[in-house]
Backbone bond lengths (Angstrom), bond angles and torsions (degrees), N, CA, C in turn:
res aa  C-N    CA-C-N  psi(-1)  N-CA   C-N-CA  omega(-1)  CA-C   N-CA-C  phi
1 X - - - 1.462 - - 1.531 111.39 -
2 X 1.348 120.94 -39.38 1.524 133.66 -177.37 1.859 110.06 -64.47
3 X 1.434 102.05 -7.79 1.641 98.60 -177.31 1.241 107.44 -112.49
4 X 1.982 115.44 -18.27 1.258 99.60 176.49 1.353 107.86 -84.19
5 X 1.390 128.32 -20.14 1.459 116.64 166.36 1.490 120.16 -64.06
6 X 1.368 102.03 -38.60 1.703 102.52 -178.71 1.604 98.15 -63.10
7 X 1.389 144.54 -34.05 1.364 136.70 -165.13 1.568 103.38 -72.44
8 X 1.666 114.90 -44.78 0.826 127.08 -170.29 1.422 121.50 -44.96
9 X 1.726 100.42 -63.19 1.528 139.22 -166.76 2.339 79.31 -59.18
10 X 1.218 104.81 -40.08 2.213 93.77 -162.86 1.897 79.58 -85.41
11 X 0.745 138.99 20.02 1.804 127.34 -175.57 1.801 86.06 -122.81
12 X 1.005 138.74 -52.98 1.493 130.71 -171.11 1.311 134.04 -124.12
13 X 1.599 103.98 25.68 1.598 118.20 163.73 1.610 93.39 -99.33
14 X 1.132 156.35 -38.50 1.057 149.25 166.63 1.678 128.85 -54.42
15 X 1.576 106.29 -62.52 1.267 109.40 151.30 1.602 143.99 -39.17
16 X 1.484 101.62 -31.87 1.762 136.11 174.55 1.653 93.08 -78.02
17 X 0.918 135.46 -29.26 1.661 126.26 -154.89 1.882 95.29 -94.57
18 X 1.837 113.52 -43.85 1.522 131.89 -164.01 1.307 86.42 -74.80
19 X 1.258 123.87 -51.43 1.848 115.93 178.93 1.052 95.21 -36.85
20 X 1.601 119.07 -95.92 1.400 148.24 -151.77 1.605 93.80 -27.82
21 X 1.239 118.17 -65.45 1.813 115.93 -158.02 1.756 103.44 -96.72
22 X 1.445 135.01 26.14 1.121 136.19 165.27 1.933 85.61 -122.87
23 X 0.788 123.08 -13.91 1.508 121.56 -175.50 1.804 108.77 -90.23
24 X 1.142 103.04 -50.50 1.752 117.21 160.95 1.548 111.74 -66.90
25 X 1.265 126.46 -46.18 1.317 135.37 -174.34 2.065 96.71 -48.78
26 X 1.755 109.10 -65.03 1.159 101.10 -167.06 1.354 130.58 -72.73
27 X 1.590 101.60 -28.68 1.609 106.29 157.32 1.233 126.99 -30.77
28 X 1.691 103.23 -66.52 1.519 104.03 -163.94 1.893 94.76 -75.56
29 X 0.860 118.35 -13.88 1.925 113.38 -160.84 1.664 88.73 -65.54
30 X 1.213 111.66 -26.94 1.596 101.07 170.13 1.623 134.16 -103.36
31 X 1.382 98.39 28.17 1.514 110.40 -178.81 1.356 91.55 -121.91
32 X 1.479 107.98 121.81 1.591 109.26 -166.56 1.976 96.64 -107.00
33 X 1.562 91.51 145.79 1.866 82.04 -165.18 1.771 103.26 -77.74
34 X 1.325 120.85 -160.97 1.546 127.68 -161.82 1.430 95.06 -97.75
35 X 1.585 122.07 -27.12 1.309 107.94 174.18 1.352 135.64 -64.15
36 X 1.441 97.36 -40.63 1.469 100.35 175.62 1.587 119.90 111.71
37 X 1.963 94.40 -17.42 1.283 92.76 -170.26 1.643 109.64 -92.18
38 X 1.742 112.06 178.59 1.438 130.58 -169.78 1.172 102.21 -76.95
39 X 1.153 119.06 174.97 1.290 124.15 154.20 1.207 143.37 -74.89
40 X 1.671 110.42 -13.74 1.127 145.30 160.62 1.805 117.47 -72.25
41 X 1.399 99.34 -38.51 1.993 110.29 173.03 2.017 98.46 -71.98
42 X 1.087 120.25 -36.64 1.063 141.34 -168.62 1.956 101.08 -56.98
43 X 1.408 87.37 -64.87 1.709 92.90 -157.07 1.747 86.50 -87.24
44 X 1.152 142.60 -28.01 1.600 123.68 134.09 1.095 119.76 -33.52
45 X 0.909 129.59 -123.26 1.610 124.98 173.37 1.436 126.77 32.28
46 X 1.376 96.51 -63.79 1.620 101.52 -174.91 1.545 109.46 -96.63
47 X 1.592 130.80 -11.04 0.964 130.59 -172.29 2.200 98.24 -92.10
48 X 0.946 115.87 -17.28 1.583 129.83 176.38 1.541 99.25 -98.25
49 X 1.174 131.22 -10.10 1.256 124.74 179.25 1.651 99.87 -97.04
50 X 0.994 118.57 -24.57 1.728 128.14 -165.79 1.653 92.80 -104.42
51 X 1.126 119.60 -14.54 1.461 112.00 179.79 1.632 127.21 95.57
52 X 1.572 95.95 4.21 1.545 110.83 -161.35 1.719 89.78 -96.64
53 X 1.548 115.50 84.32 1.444 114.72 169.11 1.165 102.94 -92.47
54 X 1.193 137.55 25.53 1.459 139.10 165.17 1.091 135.89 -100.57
55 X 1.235 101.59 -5.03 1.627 113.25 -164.58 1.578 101.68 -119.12
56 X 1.779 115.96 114.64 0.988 121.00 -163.58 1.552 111.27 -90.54
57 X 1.419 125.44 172.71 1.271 120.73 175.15 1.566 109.86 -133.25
58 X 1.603 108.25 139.06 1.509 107.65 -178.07 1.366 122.16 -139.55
59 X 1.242 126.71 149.76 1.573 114.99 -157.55 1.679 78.44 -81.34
60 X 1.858 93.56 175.36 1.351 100.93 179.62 1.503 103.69 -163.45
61 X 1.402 138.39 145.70 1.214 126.72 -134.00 1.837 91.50 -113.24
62 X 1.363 105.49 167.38 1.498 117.90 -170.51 1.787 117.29 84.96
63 X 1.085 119.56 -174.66 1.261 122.92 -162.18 1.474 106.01 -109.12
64 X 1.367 150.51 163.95 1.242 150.88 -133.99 1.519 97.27 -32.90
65 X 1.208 116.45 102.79 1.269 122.14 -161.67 1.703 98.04 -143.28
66 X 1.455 109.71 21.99 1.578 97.60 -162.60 1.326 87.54 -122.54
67 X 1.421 108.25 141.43 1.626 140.83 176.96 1.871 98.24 -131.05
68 X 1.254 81.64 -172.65 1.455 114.05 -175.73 1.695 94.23 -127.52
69 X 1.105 116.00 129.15 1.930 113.61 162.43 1.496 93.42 -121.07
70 X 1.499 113.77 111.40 1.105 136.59 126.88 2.044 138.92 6.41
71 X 1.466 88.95 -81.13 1.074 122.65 149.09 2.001 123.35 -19.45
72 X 1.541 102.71 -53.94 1.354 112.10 -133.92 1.942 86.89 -137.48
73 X 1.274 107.52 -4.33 1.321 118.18 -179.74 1.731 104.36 48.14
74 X 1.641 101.37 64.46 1.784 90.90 -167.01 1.319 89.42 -133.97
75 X 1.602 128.21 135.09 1.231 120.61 146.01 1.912 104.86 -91.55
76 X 1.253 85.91 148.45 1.588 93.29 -159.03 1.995 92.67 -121.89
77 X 1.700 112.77 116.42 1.093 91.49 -173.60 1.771 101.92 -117.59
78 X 1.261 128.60 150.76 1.791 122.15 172.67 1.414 88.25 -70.14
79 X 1.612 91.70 157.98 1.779 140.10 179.57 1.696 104.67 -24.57
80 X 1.309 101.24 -65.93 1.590 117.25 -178.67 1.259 116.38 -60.25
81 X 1.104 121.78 -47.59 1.460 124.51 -169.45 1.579 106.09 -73.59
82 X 1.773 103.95 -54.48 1.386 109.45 -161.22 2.379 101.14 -60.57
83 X 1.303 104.23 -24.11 1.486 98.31 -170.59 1.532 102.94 -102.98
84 X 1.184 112.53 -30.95 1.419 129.99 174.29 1.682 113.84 -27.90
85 X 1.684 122.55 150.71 1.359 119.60 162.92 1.178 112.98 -118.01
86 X 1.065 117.55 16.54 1.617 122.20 179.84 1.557 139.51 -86.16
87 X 0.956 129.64 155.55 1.942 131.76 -155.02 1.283 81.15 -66.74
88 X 1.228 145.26 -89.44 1.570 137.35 171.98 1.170 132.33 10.36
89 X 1.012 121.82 -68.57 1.888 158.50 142.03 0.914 119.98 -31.05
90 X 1.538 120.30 -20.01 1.412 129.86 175.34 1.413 112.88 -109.31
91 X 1.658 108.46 -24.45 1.607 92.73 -169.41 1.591 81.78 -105.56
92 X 0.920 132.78 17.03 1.880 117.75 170.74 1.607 86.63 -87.85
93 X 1.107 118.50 -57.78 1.759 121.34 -170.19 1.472 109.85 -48.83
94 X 0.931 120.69 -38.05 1.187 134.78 -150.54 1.766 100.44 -92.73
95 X 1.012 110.79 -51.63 1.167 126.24 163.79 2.030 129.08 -53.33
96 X 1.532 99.10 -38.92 1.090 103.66 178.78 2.032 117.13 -90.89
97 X 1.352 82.56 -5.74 1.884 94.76 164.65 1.526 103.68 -96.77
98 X 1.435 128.98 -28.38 0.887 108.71 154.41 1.651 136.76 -47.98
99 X 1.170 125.53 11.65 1.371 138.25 -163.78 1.413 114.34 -127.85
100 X 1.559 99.32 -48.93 1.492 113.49 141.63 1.436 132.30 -45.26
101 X 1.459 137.57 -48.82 1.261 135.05 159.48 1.535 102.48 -64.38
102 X 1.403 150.52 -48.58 1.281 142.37 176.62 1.599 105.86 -42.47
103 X 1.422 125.14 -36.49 1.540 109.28 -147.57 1.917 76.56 -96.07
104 X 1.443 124.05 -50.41 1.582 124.53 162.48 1.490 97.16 -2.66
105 X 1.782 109.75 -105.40 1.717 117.81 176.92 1.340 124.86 -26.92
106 X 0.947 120.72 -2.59 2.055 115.24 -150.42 1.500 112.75 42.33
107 X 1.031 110.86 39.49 1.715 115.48 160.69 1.743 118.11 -31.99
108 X 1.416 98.24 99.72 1.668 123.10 -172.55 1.278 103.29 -41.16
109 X 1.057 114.83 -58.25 1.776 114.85 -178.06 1.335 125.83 -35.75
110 X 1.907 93.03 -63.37 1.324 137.50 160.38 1.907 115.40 -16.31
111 X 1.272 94.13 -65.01 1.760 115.35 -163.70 1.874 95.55 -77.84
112 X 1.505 122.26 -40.87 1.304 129.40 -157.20 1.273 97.66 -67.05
113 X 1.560 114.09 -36.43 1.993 118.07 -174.36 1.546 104.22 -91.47
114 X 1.487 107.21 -6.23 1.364 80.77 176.53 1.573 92.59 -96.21
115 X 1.022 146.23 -0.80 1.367 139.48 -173.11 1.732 110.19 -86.02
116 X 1.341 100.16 -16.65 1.068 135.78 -153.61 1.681 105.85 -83.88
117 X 1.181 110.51 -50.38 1.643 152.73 -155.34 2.395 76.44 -44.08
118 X 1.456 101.71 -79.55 1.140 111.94 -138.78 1.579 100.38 -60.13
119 X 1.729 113.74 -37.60 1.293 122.38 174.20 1.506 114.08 -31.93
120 X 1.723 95.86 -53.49 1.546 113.16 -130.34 2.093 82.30 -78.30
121 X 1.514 107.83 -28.06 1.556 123.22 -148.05 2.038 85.65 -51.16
122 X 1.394 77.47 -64.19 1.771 100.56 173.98 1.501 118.67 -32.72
123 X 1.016 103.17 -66.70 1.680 115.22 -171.94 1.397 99.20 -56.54
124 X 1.596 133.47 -39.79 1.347 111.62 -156.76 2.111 94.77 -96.30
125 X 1.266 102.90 -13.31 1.471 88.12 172.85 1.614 116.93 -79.09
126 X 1.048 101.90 -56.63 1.817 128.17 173.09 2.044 116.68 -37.02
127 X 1.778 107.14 -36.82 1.136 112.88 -151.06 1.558 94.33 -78.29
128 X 1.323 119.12 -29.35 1.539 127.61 -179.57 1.597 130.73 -47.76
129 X 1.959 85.94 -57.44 1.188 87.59 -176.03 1.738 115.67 -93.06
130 X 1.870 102.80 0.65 1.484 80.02 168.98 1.702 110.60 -100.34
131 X 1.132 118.52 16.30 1.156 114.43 171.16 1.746 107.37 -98.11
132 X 0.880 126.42 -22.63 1.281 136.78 167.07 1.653 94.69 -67.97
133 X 1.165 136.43 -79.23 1.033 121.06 -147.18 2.229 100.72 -63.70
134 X 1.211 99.33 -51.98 1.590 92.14 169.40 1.649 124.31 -19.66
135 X 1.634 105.29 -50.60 1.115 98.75 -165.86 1.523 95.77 -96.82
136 X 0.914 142.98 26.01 1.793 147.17 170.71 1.609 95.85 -105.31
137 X 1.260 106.50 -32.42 1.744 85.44 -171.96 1.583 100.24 -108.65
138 X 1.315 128.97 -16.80 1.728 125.53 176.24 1.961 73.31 112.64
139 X 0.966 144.81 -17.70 1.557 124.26 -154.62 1.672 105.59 -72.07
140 X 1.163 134.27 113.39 1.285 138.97 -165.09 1.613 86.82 -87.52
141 X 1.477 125.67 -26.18 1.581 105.38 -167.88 1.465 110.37 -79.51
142 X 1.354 117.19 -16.51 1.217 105.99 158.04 1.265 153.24 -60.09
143 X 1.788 90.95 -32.81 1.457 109.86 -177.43 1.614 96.42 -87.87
144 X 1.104 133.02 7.52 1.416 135.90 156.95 1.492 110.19 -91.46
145 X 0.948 138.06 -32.55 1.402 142.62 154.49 1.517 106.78 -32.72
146 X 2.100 99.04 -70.52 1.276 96.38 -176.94 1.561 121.21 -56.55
147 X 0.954 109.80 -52.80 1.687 123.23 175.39 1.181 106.25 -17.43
148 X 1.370 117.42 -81.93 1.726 130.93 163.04 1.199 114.11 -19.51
149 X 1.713 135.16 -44.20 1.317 148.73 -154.61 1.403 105.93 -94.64
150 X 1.310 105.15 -45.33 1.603 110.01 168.90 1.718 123.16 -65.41
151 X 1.504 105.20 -42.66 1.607 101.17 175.31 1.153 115.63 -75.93
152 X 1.312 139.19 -15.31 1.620 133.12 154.31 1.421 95.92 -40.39
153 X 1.331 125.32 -94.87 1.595 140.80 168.47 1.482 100.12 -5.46
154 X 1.530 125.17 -76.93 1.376 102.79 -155.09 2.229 113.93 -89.91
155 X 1.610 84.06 6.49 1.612 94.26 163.03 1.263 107.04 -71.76
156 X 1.197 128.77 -57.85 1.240 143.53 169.81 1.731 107.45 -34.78
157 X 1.415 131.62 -34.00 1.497 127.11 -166.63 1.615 84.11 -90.79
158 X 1.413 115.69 -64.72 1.496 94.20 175.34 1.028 162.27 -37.36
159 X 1.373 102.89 -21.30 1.602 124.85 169.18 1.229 122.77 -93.80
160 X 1.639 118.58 -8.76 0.991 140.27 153.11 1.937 121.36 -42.41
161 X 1.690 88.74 -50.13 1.351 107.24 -168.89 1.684 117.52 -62.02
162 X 1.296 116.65 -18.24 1.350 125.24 -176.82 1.182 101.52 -103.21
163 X 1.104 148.72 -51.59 1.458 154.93 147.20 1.908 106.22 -16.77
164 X 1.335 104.43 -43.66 1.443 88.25 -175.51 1.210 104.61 -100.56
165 X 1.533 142.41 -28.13 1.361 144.12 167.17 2.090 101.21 -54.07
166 X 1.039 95.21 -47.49 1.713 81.89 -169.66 1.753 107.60 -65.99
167 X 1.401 113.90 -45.13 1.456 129.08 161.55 2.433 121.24 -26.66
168 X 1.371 54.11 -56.38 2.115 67.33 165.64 1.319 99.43 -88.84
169 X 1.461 163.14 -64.12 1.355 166.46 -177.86 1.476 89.04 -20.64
170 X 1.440 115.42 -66.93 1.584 129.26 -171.01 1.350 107.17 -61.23
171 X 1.494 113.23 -25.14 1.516 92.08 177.37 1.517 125.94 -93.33
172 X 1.033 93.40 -30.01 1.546 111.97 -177.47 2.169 107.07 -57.84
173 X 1.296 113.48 -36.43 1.176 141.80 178.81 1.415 109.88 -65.14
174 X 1.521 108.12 -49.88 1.154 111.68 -175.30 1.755 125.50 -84.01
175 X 1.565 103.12 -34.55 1.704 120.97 174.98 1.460 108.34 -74.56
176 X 1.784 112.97 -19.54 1.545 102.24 158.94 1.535 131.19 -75.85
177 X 1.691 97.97 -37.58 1.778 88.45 -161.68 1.550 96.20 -102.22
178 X 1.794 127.48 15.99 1.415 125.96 149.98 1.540 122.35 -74.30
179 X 1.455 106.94 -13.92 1.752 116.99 177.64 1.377 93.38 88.90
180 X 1.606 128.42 -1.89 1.836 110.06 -177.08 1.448 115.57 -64.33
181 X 1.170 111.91 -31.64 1.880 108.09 162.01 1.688 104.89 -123.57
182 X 1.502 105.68 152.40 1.310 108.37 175.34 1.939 101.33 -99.99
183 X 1.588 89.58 -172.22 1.405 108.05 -151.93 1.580 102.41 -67.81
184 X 1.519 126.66 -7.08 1.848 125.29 -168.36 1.830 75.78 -121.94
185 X 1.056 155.55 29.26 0.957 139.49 95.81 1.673 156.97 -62.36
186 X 1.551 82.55 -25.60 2.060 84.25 174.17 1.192 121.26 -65.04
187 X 1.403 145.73 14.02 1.113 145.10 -176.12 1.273 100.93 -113.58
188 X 1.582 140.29 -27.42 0.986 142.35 171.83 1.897 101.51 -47.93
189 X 1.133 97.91 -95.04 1.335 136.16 147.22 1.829 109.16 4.00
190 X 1.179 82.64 -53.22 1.981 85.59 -178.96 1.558 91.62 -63.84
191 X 1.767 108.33 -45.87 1.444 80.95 -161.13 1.688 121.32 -110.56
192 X 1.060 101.28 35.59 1.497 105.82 146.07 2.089 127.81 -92.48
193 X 1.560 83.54 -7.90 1.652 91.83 178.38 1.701 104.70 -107.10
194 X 1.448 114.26 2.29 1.372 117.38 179.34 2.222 101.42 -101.61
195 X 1.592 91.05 -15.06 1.595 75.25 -170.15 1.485 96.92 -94.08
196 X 1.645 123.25 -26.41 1.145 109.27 149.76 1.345 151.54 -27.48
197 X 1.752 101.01 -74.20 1.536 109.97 153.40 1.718 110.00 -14.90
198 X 1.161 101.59 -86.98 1.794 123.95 -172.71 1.371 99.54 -19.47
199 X 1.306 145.48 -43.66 1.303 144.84 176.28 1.444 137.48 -50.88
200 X 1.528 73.99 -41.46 2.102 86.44 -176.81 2.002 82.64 -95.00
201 X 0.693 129.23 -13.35 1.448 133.12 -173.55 1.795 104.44 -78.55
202 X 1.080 104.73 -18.59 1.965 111.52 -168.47 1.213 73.36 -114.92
203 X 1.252 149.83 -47.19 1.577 131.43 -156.80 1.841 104.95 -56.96
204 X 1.389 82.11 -51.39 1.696 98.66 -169.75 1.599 113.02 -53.80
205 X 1.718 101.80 -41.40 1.590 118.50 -179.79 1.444 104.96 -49.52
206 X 1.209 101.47 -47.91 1.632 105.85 -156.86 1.840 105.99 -75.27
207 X 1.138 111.82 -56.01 1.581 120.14 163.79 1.035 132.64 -41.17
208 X 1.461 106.84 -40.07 1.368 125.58 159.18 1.864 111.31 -71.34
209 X 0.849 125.53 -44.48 1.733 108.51 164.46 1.605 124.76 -62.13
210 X 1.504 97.85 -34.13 1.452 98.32 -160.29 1.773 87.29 -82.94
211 X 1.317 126.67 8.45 1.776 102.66 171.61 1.551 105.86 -118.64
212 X 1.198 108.52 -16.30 2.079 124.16 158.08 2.229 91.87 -50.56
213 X 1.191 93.81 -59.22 2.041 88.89 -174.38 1.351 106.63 -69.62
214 X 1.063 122.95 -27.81 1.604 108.01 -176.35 2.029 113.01 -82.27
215 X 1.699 99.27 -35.98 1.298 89.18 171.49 1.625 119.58 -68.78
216 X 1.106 113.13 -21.33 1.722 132.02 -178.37 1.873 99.69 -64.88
217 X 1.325 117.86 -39.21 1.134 131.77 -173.77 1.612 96.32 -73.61
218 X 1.585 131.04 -69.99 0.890 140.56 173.23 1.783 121.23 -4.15
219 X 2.161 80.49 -80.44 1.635 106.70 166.88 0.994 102.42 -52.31
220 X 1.252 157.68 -77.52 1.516 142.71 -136.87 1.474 101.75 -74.35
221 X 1.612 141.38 -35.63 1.293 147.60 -177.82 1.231 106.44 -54.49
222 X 1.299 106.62 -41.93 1.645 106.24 -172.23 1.774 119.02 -95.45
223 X 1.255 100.73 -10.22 1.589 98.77 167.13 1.039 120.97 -109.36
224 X 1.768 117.29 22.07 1.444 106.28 166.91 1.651 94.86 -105.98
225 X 1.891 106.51 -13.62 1.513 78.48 163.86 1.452 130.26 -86.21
């Protein structure tokens, strides 16, 4: 009974999180803020206010589809958002320059996941099949292999988590004292960057259980031998 809840609880804390911030996402996408501006005037705005005239912005196709690349000094925003006038539209923009001023500073968090990136790439492909194969052959050293392979991976979601909380901090900070939303708007606004959050927040939950069961699996393999 304890596994069909545990299966359950990794099948609809994730699903519960994509509601929540595609459910907030469409609400606010139709509450247009007092400024008037895009989402595109938006993540200008604050990126010329911070001094970052370098960092270009480009629409990009599909639905919350907007990042920041690093790399390429690009905030990259989807169709809606980037033309969009809506509280939504503003705190995705707003948010994803927040990422942009992080990589600006050398934001510690920031630099640790990207160092992180190639480890973690490994660990989450790799951790499967050597934990799979462990438990196909009885070999517990494998599934210690995997173990190892997986906590790169879900180190990697954790460090994620401050990276995107400080990312919204910056935005929320910034869409106030630019005048892009006024003061009976920030609550909107908070919570389209709170149902966000919640996502990488269930990612972590879930990764984080599923390597609590495998070390649990581990321990018990080895003390019945």
């Amino acid at each position: 009974m304890g596994f069909i809840v545990y299966f359950i609880l990794l099948l609809i804390i994730p699903i519960w999180a994509q509601m929540r911030v595609k459910g907030a996402y469409k609400k606010y996408s139709q509450v247009h803020t007092s400024s008037g501006m895009t989402g595109a005037q938006v993540a200008r705005k604050i990126l010329d206010d911070n001094g970052l005239y370098d960092v270009r912005i480009e629409e990009t196709r599909g639905t919350l589809t907007d990042h920041y690349d690093p790399r390429s000094k690009v905030v990259r925003l989807s169709t809606d958002n980037y033309y969009g006038t809506s509280v939504a539209g503003a705190a995705v923009a707003a948010h994803e320059v927040g990422h942009a001023m992080q990589d600006a500073e050398n934001y510690a968090f920031l630099r640790f996941r990207h160092a992180l990136v190639p480890v973690a790439s490994f660990g989450s492909n790799a951790s499967f099949f050597l934990i799979l194969a462990g438990i196909l052959m009885g070999a517990s050293g494998f599934i210690l292999l995997g173990i190892f392979a997986m906590a790169a991976a879900v180190l990697f979601q954790l460090v994620t988590l401050p990276v995107e909380f400080n990312a919204s901090s910056r935005a929320m900070e910034q869409i106030v004292s630019t005048g892009v939303i006024r003061n009976d708007e920030e609550r909107d606004t908070r919570k389209v960057l709170n149902a966000a959050a919640l996502t990488y927040v269930a990612g972590a939950l879930v990764a984080l259980l599923e390597l609590v069961r495998f070390i649990l699996m581990y321990i018990g393999m080895n003390s019945d031998d």
